[in-house]
PyMOL Python script that loads the backbone (N, CA, C, O; Angstrom):
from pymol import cmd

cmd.read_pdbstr("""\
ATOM      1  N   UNK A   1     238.285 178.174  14.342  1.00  0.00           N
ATOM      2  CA  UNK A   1     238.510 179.156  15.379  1.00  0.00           C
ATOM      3  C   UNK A   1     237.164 179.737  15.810  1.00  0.00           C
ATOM      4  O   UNK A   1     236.307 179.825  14.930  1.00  0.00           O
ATOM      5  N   UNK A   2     236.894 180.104  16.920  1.00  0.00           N
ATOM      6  CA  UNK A   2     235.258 180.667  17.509  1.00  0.00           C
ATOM      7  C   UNK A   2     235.472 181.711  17.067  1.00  0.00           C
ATOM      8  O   UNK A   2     236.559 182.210  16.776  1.00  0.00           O
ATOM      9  N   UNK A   3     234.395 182.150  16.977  1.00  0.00           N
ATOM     10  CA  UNK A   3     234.100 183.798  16.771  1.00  0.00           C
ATOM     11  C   UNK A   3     234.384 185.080  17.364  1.00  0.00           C
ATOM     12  O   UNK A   3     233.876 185.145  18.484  1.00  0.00           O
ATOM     13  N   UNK A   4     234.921 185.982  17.077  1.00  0.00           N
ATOM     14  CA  UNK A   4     235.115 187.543  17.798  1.00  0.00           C
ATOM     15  C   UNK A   4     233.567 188.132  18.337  1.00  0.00           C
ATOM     16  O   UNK A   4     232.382 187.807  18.278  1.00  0.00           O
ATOM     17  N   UNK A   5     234.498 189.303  18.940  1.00  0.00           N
ATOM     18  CA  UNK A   5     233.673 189.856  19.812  1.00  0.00           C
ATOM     19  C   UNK A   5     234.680 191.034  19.582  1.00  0.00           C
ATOM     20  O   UNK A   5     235.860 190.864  19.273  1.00  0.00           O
ATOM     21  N   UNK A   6     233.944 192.509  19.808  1.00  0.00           N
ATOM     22  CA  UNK A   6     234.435 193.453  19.828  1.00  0.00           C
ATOM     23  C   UNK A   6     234.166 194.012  21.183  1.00  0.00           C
ATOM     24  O   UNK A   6     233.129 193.847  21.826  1.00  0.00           O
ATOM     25  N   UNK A   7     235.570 194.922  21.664  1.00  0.00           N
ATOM     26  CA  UNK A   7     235.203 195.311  22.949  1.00  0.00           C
ATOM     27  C   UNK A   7     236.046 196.297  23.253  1.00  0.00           C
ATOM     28  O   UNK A   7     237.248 196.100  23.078  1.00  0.00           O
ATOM     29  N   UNK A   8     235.628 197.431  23.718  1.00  0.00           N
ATOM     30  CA  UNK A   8     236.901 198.541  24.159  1.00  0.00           C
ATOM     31  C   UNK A   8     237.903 198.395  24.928  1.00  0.00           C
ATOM     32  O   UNK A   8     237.354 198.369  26.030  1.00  0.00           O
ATOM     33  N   UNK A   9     239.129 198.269  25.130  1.00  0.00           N
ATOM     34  CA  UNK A   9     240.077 199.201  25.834  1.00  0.00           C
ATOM     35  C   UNK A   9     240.808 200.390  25.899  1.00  0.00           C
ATOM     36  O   UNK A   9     240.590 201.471  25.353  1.00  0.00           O
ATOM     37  N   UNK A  10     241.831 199.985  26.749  1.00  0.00           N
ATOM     38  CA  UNK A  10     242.435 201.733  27.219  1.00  0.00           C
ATOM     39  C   UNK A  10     243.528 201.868  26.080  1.00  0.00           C
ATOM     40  O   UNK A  10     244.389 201.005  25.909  1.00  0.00           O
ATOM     41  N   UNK A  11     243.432 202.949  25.357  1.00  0.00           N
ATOM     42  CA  UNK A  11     244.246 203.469  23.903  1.00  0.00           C
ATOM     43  C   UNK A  11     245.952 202.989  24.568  1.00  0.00           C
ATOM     44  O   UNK A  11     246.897 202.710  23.830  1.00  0.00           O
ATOM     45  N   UNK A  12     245.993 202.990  25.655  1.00  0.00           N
ATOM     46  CA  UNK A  12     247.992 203.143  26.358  1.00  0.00           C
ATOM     47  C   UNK A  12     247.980 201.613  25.857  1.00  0.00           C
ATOM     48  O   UNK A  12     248.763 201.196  25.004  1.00  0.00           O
ATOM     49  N   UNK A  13     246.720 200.600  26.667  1.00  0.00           N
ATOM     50  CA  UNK A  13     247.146 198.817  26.313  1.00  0.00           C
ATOM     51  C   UNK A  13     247.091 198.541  24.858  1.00  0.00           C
ATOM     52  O   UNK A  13     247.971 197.865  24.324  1.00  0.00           O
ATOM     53  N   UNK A  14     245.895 199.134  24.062  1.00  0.00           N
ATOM     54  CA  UNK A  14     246.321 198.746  22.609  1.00  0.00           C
ATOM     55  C   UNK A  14     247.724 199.579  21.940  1.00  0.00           C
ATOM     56  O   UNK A  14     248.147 198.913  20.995  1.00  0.00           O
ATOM     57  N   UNK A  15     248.469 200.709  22.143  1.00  0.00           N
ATOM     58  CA  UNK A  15     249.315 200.795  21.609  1.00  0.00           C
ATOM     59  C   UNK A  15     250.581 199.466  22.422  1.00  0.00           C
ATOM     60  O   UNK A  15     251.151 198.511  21.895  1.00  0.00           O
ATOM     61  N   UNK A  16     250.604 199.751  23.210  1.00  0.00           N
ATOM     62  CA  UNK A  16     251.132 198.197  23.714  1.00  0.00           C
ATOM     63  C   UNK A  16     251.681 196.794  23.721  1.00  0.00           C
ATOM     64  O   UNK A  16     252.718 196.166  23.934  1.00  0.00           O
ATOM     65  N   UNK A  17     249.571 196.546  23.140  1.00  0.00           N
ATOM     66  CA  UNK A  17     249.420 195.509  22.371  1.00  0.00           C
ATOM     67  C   UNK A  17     250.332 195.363  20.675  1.00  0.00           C
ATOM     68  O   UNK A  17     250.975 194.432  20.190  1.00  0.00           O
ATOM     69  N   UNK A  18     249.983 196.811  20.132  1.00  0.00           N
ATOM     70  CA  UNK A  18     250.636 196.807  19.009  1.00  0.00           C
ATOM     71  C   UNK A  18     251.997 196.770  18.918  1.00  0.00           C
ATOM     72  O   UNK A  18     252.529 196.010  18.108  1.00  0.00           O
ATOM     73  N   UNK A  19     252.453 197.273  19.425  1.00  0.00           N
ATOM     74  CA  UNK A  19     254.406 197.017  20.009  1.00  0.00           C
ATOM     75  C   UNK A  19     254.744 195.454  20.385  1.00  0.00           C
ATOM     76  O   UNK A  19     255.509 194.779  19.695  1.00  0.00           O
ATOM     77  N   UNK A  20     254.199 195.044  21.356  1.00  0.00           N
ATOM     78  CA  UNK A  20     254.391 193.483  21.793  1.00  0.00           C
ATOM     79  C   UNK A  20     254.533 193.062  20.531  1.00  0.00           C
ATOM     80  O   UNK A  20     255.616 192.755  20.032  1.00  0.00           O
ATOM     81  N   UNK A  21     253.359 193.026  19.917  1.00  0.00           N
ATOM     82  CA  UNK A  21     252.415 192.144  18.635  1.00  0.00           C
ATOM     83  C   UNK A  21     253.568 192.030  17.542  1.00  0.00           C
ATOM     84  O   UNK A  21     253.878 190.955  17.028  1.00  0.00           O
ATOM     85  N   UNK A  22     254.034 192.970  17.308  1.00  0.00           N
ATOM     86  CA  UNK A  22     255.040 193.191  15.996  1.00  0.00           C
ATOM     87  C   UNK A  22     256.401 192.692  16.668  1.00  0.00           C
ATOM     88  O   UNK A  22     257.320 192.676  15.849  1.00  0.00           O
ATOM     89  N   UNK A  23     256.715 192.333  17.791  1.00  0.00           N
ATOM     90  CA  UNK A  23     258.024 192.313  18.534  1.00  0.00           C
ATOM     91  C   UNK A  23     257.519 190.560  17.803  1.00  0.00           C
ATOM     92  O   UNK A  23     257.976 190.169  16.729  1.00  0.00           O
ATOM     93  N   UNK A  24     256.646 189.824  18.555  1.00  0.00           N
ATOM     94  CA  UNK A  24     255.955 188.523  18.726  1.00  0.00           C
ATOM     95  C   UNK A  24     255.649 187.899  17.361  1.00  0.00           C
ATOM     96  O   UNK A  24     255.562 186.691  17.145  1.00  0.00           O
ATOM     97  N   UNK A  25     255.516 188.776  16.569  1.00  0.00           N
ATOM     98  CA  UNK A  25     254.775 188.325  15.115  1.00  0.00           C
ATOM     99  C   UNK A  25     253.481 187.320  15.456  1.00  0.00           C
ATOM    100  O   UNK A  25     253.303 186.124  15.226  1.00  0.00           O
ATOM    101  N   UNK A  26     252.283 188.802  16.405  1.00  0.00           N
ATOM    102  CA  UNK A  26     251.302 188.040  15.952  1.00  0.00           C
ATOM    103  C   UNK A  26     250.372 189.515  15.439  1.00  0.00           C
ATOM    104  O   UNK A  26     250.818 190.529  14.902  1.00  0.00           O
ATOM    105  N   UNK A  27     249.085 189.219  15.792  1.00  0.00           N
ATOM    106  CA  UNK A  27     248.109 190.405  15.578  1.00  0.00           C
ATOM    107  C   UNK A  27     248.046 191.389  16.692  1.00  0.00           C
ATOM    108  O   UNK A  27     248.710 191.212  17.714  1.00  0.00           O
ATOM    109  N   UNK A  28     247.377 192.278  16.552  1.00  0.00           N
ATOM    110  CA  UNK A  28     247.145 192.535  18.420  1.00  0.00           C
ATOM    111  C   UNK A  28     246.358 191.920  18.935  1.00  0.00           C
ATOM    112  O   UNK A  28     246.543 191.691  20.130  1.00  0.00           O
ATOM    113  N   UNK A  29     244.898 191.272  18.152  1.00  0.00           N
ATOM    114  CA  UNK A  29     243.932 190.383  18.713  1.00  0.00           C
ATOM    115  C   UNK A  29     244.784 189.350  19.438  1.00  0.00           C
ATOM    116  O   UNK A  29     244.449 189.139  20.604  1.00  0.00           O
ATOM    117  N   UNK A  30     245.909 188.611  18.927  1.00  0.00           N
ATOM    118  CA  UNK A  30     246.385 187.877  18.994  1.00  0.00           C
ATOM    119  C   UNK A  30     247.278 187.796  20.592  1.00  0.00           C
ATOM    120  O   UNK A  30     247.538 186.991  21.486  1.00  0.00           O
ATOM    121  N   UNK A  31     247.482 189.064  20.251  1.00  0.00           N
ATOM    122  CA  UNK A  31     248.787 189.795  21.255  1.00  0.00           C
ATOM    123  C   UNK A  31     248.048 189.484  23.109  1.00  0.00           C
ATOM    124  O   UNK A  31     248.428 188.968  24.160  1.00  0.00           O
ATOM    125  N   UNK A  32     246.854 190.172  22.581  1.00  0.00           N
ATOM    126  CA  UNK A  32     245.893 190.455  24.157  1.00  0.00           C
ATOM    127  C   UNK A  32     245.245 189.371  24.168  1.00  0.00           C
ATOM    128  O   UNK A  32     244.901 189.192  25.337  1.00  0.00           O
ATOM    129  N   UNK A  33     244.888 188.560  23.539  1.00  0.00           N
ATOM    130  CA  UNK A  33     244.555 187.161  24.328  1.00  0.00           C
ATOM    131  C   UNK A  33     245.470 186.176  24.414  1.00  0.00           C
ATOM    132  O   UNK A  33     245.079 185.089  24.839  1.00  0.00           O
ATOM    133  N   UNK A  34     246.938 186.348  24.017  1.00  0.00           N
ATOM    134  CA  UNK A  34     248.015 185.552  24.498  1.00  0.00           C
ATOM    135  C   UNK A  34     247.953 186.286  25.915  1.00  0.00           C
ATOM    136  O   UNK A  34     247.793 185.449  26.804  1.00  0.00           O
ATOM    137  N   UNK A  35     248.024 187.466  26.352  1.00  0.00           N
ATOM    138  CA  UNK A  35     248.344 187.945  27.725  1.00  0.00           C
ATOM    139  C   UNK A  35     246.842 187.452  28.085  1.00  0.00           C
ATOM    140  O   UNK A  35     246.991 186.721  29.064  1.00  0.00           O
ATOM    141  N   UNK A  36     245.690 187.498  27.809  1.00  0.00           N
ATOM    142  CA  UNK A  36     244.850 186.710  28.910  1.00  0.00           C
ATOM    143  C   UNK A  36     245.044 185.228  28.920  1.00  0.00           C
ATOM    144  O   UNK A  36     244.738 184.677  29.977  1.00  0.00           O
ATOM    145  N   UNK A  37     245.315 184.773  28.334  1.00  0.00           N
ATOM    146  CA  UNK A  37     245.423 183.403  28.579  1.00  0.00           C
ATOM    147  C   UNK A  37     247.039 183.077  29.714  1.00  0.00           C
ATOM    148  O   UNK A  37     247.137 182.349  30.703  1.00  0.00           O
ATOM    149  N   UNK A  38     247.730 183.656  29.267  1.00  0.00           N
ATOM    150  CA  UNK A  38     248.969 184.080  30.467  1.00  0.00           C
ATOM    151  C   UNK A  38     248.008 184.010  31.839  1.00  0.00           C
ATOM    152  O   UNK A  38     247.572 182.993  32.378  1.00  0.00           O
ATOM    153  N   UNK A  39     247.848 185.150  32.163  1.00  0.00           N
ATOM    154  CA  UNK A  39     247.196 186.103  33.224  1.00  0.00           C
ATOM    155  C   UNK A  39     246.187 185.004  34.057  1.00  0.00           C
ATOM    156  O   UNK A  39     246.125 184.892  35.282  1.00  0.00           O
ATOM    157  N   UNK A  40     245.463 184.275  33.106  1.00  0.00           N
ATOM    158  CA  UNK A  40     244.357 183.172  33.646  1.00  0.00           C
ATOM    159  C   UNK A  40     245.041 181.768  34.199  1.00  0.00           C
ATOM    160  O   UNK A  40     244.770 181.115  35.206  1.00  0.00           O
ATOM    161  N   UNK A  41     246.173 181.514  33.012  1.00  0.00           N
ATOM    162  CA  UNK A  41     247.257 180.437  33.303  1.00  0.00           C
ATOM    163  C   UNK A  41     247.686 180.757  34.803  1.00  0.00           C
ATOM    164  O   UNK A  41     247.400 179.837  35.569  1.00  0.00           O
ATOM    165  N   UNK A  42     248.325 181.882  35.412  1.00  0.00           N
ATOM    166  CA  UNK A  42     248.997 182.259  36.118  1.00  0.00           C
ATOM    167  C   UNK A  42     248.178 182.526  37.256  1.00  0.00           C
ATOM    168  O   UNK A  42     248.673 182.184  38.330  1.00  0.00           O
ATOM    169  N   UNK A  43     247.073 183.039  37.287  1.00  0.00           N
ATOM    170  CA  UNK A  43     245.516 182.737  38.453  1.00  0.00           C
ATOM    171  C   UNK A  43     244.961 181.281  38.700  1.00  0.00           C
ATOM    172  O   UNK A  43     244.317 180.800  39.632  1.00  0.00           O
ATOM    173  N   UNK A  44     245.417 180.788  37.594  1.00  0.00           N
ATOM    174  CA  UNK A  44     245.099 178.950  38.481  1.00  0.00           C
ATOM    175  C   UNK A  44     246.203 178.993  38.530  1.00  0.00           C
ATOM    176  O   UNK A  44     246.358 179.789  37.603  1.00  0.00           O
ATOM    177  N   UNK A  45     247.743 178.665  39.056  1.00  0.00           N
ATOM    178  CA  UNK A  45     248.387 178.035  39.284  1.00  0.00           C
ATOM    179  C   UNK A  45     249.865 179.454  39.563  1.00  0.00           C
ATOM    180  O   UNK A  45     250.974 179.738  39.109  1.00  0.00           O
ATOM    181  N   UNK A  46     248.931 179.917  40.543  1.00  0.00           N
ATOM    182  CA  UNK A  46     250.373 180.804  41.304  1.00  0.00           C
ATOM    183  C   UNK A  46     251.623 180.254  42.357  1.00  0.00           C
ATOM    184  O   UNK A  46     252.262 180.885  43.199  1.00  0.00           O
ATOM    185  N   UNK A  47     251.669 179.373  42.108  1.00  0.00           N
ATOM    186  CA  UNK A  47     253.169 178.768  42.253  1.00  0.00           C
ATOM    187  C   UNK A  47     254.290 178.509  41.330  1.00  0.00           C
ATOM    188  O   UNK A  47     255.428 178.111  41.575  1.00  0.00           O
ATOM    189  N   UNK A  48     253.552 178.914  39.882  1.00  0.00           N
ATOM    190  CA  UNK A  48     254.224 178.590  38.853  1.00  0.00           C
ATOM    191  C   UNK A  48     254.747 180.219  38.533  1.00  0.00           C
ATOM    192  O   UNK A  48     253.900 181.096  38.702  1.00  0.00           O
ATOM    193  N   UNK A  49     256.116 180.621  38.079  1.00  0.00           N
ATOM    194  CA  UNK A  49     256.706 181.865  37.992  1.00  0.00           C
ATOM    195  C   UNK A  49     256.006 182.634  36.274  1.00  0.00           C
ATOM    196  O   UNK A  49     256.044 181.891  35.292  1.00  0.00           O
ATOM    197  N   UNK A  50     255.570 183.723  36.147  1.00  0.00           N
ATOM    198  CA  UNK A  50     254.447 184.088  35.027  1.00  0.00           C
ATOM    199  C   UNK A  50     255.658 183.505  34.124  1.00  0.00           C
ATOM    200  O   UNK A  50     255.195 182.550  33.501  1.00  0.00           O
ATOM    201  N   UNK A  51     256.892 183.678  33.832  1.00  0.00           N
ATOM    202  CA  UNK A  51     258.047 183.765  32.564  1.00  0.00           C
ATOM    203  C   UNK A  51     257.682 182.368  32.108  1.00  0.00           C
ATOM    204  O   UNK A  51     257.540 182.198  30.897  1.00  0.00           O
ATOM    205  N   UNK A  52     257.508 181.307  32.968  1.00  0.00           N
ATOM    206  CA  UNK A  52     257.633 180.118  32.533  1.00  0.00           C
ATOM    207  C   UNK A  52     255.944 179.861  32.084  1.00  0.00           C
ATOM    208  O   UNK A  52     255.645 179.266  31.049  1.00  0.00           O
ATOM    209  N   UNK A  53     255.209 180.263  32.780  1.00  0.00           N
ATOM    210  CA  UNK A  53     253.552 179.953  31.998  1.00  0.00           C
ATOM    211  C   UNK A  53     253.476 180.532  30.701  1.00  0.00           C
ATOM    212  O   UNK A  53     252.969 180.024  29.701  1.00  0.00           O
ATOM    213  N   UNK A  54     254.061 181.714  30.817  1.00  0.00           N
ATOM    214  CA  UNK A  54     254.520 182.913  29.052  1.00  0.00           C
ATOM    215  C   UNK A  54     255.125 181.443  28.064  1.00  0.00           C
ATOM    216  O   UNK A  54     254.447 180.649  27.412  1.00  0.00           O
ATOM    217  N   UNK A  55     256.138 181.468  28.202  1.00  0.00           N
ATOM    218  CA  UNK A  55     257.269 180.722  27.928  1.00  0.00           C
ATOM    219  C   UNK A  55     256.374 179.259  27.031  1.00  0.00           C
ATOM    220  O   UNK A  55     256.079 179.056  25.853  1.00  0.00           O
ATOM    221  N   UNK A  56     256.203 178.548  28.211  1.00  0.00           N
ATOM    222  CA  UNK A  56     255.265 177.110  28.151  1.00  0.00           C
ATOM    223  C   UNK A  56     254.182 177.663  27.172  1.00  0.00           C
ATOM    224  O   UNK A  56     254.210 177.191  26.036  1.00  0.00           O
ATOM    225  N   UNK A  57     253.365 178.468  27.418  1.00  0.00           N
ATOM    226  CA  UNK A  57     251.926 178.980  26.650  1.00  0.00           C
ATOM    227  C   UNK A  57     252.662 179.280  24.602  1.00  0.00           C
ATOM    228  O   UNK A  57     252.232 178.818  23.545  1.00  0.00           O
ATOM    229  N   UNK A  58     253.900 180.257  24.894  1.00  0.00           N
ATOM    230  CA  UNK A  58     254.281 180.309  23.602  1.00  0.00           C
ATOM    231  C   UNK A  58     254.778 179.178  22.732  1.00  0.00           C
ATOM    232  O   UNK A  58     254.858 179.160  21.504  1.00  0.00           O
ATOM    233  N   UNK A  59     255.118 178.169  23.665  1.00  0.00           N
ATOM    234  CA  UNK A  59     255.646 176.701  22.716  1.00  0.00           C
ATOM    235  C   UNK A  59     254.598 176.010  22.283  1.00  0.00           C
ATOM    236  O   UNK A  59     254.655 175.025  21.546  1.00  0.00           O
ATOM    237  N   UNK A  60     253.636 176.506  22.724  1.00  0.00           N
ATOM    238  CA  UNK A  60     252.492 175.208  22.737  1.00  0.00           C
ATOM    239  C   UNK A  60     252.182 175.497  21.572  1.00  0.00           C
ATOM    240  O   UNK A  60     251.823 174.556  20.864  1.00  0.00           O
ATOM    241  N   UNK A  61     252.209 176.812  21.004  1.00  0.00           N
ATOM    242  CA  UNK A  61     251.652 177.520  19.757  1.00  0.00           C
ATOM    243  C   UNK A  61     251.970 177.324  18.673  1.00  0.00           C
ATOM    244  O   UNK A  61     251.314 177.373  17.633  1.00  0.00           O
ATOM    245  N   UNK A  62     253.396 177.000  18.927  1.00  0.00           N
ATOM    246  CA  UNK A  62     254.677 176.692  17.350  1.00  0.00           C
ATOM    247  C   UNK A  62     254.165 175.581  16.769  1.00  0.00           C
ATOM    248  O   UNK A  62     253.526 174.643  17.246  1.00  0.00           O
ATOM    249  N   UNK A  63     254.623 175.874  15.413  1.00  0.00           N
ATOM    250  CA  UNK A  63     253.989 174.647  14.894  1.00  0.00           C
ATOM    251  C   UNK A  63     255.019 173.273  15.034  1.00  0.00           C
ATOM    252  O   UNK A  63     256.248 173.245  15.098  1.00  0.00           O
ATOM    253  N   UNK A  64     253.945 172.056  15.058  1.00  0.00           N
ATOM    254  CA  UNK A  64     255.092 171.022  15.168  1.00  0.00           C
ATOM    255  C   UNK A  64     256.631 170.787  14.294  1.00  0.00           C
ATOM    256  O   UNK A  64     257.759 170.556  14.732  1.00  0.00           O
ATOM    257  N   UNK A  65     256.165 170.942  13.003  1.00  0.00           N
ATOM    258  CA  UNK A  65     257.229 170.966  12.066  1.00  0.00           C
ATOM    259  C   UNK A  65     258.833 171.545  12.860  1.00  0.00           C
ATOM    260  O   UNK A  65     259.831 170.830  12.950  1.00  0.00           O
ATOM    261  N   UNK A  66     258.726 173.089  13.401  1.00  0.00           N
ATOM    262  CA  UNK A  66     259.698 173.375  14.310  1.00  0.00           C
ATOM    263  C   UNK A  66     260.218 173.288  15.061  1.00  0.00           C
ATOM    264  O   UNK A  66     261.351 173.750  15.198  1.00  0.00           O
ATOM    265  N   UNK A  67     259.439 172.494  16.057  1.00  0.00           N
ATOM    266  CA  UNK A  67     259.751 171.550  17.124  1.00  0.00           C
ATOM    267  C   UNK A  67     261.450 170.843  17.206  1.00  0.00           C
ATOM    268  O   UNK A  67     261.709 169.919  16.435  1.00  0.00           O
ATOM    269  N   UNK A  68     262.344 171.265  18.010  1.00  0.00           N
ATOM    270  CA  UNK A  68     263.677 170.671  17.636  1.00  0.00           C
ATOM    271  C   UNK A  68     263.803 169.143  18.614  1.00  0.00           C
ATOM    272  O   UNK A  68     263.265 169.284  19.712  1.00  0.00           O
ATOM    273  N   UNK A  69     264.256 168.111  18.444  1.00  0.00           N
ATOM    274  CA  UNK A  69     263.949 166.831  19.674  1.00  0.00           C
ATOM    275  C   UNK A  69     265.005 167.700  20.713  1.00  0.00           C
ATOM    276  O   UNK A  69     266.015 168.321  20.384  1.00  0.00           O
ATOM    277  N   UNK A  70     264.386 167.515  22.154  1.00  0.00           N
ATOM    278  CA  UNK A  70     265.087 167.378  22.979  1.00  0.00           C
ATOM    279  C   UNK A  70     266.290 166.010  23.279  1.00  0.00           C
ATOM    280  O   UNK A  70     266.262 164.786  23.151  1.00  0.00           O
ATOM    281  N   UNK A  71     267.496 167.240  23.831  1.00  0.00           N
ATOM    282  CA  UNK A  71     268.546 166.306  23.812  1.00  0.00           C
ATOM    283  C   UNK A  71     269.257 166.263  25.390  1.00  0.00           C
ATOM    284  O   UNK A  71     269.002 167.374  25.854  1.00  0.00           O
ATOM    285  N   UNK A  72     269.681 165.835  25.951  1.00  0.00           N
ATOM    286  CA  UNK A  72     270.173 166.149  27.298  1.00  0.00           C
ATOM    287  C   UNK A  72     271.280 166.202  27.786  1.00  0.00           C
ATOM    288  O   UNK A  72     272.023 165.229  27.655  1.00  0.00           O
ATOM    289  N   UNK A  73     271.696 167.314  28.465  1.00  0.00           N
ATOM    290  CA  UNK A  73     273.275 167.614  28.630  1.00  0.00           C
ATOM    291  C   UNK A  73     274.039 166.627  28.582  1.00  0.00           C
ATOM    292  O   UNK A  73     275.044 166.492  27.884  1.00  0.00           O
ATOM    293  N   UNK A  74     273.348 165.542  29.703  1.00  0.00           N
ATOM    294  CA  UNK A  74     274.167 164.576  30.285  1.00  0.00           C
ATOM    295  C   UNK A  74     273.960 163.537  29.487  1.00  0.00           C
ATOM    296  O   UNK A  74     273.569 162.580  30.156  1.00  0.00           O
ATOM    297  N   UNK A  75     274.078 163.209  27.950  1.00  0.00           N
ATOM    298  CA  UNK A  75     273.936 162.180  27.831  1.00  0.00           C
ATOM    299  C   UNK A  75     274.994 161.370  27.296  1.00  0.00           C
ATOM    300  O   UNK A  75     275.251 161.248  26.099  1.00  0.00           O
ATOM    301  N   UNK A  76     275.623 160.798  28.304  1.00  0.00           N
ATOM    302  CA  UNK A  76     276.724 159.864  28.266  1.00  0.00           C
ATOM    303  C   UNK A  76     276.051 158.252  27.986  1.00  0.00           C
ATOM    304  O   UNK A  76     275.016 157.683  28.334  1.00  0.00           O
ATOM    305  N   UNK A  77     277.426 157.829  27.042  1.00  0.00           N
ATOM    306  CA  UNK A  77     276.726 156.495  26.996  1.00  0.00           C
ATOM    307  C   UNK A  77     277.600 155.799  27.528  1.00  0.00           C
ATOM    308  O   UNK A  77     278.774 156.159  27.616  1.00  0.00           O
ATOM    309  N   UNK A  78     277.108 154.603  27.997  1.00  0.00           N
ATOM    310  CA  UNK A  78     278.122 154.301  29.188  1.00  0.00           C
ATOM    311  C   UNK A  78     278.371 152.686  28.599  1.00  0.00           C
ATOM    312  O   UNK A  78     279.135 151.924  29.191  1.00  0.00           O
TER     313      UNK A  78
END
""", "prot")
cmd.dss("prot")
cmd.show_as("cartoon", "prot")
cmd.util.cbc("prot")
cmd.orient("prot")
């Protein structure tokens, strides 16, 4: 993992952060650069709706082991 950096924000986003974070089970470090990486996801590619870049960004994270196979409504065998 690269290295930290320390940097101020506004006391309202880190309590915030800390609420999300514990909802999410991550850190708050964790918490606020999942929302920048959102936020940046969602500035290249504003045609895409933020829920689904959130969404997409949080799967990518899980570990494989959890991963369930996709199955498809329709799958009739014919």
């Amino acid at each position: 993992m690269a290295g930290s950096t320390s940097i101020r924000i506004n006391q309202e986003l880190y309590e915030q952060a800390k609420q999300d974070a514990a909802i999410e089970h991550r850190s708050i470090a964790g918490q606020i650069e999942f929302w920048a990486r959102v936020g940046r996801a969602a500035l290249d590619n504003p045609d895409l709706p933020v829920s689904f870049i959130a969404e997409s960004l949080a799967s990518l994270a899980e570990p494989r082991e959890d991963a369930q196979p996709f199955v498809p409504r329709s799958s009739r065998s014919k």
